[in-house]
N, C-alpha and C positions, 0 to 999 in steps of 0.2 A: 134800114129795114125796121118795120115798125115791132109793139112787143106783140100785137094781132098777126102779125107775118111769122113771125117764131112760133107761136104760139098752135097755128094752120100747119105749119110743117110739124111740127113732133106732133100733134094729131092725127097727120096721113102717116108718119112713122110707126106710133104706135097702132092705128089701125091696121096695117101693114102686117104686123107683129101677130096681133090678135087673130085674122084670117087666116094666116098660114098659121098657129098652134091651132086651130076650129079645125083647119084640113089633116092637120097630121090628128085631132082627136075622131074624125071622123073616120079615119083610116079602121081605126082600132074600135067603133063604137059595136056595140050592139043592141038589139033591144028599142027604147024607149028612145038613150042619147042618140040613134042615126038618126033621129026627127030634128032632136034638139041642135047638136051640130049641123046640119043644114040647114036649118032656120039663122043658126049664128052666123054661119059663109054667107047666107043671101045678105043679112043687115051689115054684115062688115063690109062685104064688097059694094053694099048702095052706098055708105059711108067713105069709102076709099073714092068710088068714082066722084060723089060731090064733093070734099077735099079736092081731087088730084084738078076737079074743074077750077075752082075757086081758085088754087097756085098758077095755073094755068092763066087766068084772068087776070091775075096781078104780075103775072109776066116774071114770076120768079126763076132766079137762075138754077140748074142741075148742081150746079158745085154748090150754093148756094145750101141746098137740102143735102149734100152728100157732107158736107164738112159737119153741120147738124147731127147726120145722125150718125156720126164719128163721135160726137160728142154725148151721144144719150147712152150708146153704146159703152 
């Protein structure tokens, strides 16, 4: 696996991370932030779908990103 393949995976990881803190902030927003956290869920999840495509494309394994993100973890 190359260092571009590592590198795609802990970006879907972390983008991953960053949507669901957006959802739990939007939980709790009011105001001004329910604009802002929604804007951030819409760009995290355009960014997770084109990640999760690109892994897909390279035919990357599950265990592959699971042992990864054991390790970011």
């Amino acid at each position: 696996m190359s260092e571009n393949d590592i590198e795609l995976i802990k970006s879907m990881i972390i983008t991953k991370r960053e949507l669901d803190n957006a959802n739990q902030n939007f939980e709790h927003a009011s105001g001004d932030l329910i604009d802002y956290y929604a804007y951030q869920m819409k760009a995290d999840k355009a960014k997770l779908d084109y990640l999760i495509k690109e892994i897909k494309q390279k035919e990357i394994s599950l265990s592959i990103i699971e042992d990864l993100k054991l390790r970011i973890v």
